[in-house]
C-alpha positions in Angstrom: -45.0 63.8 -47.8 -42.4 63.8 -50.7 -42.0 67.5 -50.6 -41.2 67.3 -46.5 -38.6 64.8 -47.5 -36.9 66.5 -50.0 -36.7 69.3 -47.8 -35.1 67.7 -44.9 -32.8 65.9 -47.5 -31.5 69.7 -48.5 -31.3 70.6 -45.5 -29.2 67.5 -44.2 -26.9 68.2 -47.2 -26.4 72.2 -46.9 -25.4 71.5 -42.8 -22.9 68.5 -44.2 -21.2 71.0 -46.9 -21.1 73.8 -44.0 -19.2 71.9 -41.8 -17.2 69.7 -44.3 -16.6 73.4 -45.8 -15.3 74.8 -42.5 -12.8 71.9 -41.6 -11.3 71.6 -44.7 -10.6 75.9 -44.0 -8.9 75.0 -40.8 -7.0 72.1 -42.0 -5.7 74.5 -44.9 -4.9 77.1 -42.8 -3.3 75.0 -40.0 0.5 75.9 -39.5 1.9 72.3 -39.5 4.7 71.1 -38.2 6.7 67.4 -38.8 7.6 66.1 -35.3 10.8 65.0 -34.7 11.9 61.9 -35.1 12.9 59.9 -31.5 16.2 59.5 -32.3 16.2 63.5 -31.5 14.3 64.0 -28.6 16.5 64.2 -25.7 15.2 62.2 -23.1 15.7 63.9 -19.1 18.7 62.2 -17.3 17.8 60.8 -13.7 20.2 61.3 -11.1 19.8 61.7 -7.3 21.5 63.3 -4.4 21.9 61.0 -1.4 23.5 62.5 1.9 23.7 61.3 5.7 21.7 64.0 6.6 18.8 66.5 5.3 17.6 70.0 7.1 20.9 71.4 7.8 22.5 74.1 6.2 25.5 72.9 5.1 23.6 70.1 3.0 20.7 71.9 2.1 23.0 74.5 0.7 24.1 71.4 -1.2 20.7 69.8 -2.7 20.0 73.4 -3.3 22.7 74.3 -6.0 22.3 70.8 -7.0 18.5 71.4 -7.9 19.5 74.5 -9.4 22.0 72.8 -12.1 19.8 69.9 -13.0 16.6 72.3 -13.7 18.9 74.5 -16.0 20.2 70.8 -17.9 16.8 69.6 -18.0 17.2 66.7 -15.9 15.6 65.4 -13.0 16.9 65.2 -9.8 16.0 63.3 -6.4 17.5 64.3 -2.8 17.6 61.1 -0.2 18.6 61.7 3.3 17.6 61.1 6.7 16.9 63.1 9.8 20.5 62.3 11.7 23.8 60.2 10.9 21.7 56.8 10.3 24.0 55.2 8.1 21.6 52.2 7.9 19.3 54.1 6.0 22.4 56.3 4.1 23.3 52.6 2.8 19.7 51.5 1.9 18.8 54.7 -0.2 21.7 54.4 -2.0 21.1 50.3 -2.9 17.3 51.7 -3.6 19.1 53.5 -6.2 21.7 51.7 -7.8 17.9 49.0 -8.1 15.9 51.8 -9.6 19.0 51.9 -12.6 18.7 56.0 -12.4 21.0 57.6 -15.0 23.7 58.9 -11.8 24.4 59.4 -8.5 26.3 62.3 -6.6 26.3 60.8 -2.7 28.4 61.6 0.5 31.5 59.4 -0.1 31.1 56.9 3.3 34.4 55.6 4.1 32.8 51.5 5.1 33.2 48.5 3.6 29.9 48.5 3.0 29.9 52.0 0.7 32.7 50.4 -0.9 30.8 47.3 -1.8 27.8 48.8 -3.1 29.6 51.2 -5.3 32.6 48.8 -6.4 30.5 46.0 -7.2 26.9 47.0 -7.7 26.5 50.2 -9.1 29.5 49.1 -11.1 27.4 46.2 -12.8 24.4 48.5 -13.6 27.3 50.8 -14.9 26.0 53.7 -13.1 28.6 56.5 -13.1 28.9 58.3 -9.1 30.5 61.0 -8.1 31.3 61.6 -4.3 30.5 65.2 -2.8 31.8 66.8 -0.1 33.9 63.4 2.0 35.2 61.4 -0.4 36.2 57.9 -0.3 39.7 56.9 -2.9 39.1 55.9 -6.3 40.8 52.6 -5.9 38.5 51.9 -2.9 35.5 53.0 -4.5 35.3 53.2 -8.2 33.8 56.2 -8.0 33.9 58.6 -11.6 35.4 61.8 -9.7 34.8 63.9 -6.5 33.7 67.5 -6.2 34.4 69.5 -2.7 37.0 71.1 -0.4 40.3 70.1 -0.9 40.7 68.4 2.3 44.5 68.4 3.4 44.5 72.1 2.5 41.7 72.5 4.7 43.6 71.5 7.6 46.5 73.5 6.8 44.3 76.6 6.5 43.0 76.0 9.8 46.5 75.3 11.4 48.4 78.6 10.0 44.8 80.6 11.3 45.6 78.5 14.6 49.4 79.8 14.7 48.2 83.1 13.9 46.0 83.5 16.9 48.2 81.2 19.1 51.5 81.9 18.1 54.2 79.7 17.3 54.4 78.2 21.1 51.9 76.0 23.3 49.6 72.7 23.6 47.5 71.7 20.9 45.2 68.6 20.8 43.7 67.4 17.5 40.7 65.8 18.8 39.2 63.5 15.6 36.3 61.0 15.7 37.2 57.2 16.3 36.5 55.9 13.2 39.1 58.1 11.6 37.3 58.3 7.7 39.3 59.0 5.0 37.9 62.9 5.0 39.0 63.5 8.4 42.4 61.3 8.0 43.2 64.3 5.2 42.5 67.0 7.3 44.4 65.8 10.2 47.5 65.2 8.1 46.9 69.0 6.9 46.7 70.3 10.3 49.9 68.1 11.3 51.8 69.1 8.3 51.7 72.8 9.6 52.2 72.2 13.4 55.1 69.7 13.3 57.3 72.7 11.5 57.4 74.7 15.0 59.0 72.8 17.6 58.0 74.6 20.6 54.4 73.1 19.7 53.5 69.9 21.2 50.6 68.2 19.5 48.1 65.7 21.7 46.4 63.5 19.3 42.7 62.6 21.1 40.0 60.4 19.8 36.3 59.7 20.7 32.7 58.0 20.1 30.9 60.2 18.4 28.6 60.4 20.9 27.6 62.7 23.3 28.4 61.2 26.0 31.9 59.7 25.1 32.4 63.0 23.5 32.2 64.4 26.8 33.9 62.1 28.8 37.4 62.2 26.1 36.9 66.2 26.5 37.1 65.6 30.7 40.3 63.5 29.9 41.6 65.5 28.0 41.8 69.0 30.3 42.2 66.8 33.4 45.8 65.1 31.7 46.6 69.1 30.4 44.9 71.3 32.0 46.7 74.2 30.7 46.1 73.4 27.0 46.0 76.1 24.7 44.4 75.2 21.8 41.9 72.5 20.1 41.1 72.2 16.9 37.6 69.1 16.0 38.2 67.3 12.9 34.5 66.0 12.8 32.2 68.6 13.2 29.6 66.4 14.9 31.9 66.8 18.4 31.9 70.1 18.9 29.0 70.9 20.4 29.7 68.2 23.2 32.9 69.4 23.4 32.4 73.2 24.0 30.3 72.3 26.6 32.6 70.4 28.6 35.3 72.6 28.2 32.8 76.3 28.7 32.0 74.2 32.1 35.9 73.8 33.3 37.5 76.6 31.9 36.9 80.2 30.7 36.7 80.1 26.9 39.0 83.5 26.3 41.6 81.1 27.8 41.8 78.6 24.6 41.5 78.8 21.2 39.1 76.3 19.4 39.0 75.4 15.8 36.7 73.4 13.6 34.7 72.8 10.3 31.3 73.9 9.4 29.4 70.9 8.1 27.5 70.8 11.0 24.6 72.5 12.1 25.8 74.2 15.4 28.9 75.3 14.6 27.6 78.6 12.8 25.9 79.5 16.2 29.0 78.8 18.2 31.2 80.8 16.0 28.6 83.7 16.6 28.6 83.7 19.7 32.2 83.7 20.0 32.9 80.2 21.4 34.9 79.2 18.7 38.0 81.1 17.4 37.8 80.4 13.7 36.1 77.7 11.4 36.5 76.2 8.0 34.3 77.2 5.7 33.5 75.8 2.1 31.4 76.2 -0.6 28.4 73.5 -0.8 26.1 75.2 -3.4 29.2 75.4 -5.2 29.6 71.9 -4.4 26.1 70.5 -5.6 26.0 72.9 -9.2 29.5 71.6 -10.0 28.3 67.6 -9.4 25.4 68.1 -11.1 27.2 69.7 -14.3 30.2 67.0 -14.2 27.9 64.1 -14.3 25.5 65.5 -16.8 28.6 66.2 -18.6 29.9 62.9 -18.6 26.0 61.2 -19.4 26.8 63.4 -22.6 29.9 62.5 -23.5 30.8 65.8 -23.0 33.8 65.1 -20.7 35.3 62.1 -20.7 37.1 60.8 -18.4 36.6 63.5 -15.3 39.6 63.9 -13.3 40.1 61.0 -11.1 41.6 63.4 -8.8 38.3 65.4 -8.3 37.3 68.9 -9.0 38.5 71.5 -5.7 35.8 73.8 -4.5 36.2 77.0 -2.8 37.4 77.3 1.0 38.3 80.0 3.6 38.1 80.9 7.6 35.7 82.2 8.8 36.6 84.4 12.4 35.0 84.5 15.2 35.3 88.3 15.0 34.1 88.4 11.6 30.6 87.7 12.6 30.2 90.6 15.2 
């Protein structure tokens, strides 16, 4: 009995040293590394994207170079936005995220009282920097940090001197603009003026609507019934096109008048394809959502402080009608 004992105690002992052996080996030969303290661990900066509207291509474009930008800063991103204009919602995903305290936000500047409130008052109180992208709404209105997108008064002159190209420096123009008149379209109507008030054999017809389909139809009926030999309209809101080219492809023939608009909407690349608009507008929203993305991050860092209250211009040019055949 004693000798079965002492061999089990050996045994117990020689299988303790082997593995007591082998971990010390792997401990010693472990590369190890101190972790760095928290003070140098940068943490992921949390911003999100809100627009009026998602699955089109002008602000999918956008989300999309704004993803791009915050994956190559290491920060993490969110896109809200709805299936239409609902602006009930627009308002309520931006409140969800002034509440959630995220690091920044780059949203469609919303020229309403109640965008103004939520970013003036707020988003100011939970100091969280914003940046409007693509419409913006003034500083002084909004408190926002800067804006980043088309130059807006240059974009209507563009379009006019493309207009006067095509039309020549003679003839009827209307300037049909949405009724609410939002500080976006307000700059690209004093563009398009700016251009057409220096001929004087051009008479400009100022014309505004619902944006609805209906009332967008019934303003275009107006409008060729009080001219019928108009020459030339050019949409400020994208959104009325559509409704508008119908009415008008209906009463007239289309080589008969010129039509101009801008192309943050999803019909108008179709129409300008198919030749039913003369020229459009175009920007740069990836361009758009990389630079807002940068700015802020930027700004989160420290990196540039203050951004230019005037905001940062991104690319624009016509596109022809002719240029897509």
């Amino acid at each position: 009995m004693r000798k079965i004992v002492t061999v089990l105690t050996i045994v117990i002992f020689i299988t303790l040293a082997y593995f007591t052996f082998n971990s010390a080996r792997r401990v010693v030969g472990f590369e190890w590394q101190e972790p760095l303290p928290i003070s140098q661990i940068e943490p992921q900066h949390r911003l999100v994207l809100i627009t009026q509207e998602i699955d089109t291509p002008f602000w999918d474009a956008v989300a999309k170079g704004a993803q791009a930008q915050a994956e190559k800063d290491q920060a993490i991103i969110e896109v809200l936005g709805n299936y239409g204009h609902n602006e009930e919602d627009f308002l309520r995903n931006l409140e969800l995220a002034i509440y959630s305290r995220v690091d920044g936000i780059i949203v469609q500047g919303l020229d309403t009282e109640a965008f103004k409130e939520l970013t003036k008052i707020k988003a100011a109180f939970y100091s969280i920097p914003i940046i409007t992208i693509a419409n913006d709404v003034p500083i002084e209105e909004s408190l926002r940090r800067t804006y980043v997108g088309s130059d807006q008064y240059q974009a209507g002159q563009l379009l006019a001197q493309q207009l006067i190209n095509d039309m020549g420096s003679k003839g009827q123009v209307a300037i049909l603009y949405d009724q609410q008149q939002y500080y976006f379209q307000q700059q690209r109507a004093l563009g398009i003026e700016s251009v057409l008030t220096e001929y004087p054999n051009i008479e400009v017809i100022l014309a505004d609507t619902i944006n609805t389909r209906e009332d967008i139809v019934s303003t275009t009926q107006q409008l060729l019934n009080e001219f019928p030999d108009i020459d030339a309209v050019i949409a400020i809101n994208a959104n009325i096109v559509s409704g508008m080219v119908q009415e008008i492809s209906r009463r007239r023939q289309m080589e008969s008048i010129y039509l101009y608009s801008f192309d943050d909407h999803t019909d108008i690349e179709g129409l300008l394809e198919q030749g039913k608009l003369n020229a459009v507008l175009k920007q740069a929203p990836e361009e758009m959502g990389r630079c807002s993305v940068q700015l802020i991050i930027e700004w989160l860092n420290g990196e540039t402080v203050p951004l230019d209250f005037d905001g940062y211009h991104t690319k624009i040019e016509i596109g022809k009608a002719k240029d897509q055949l």
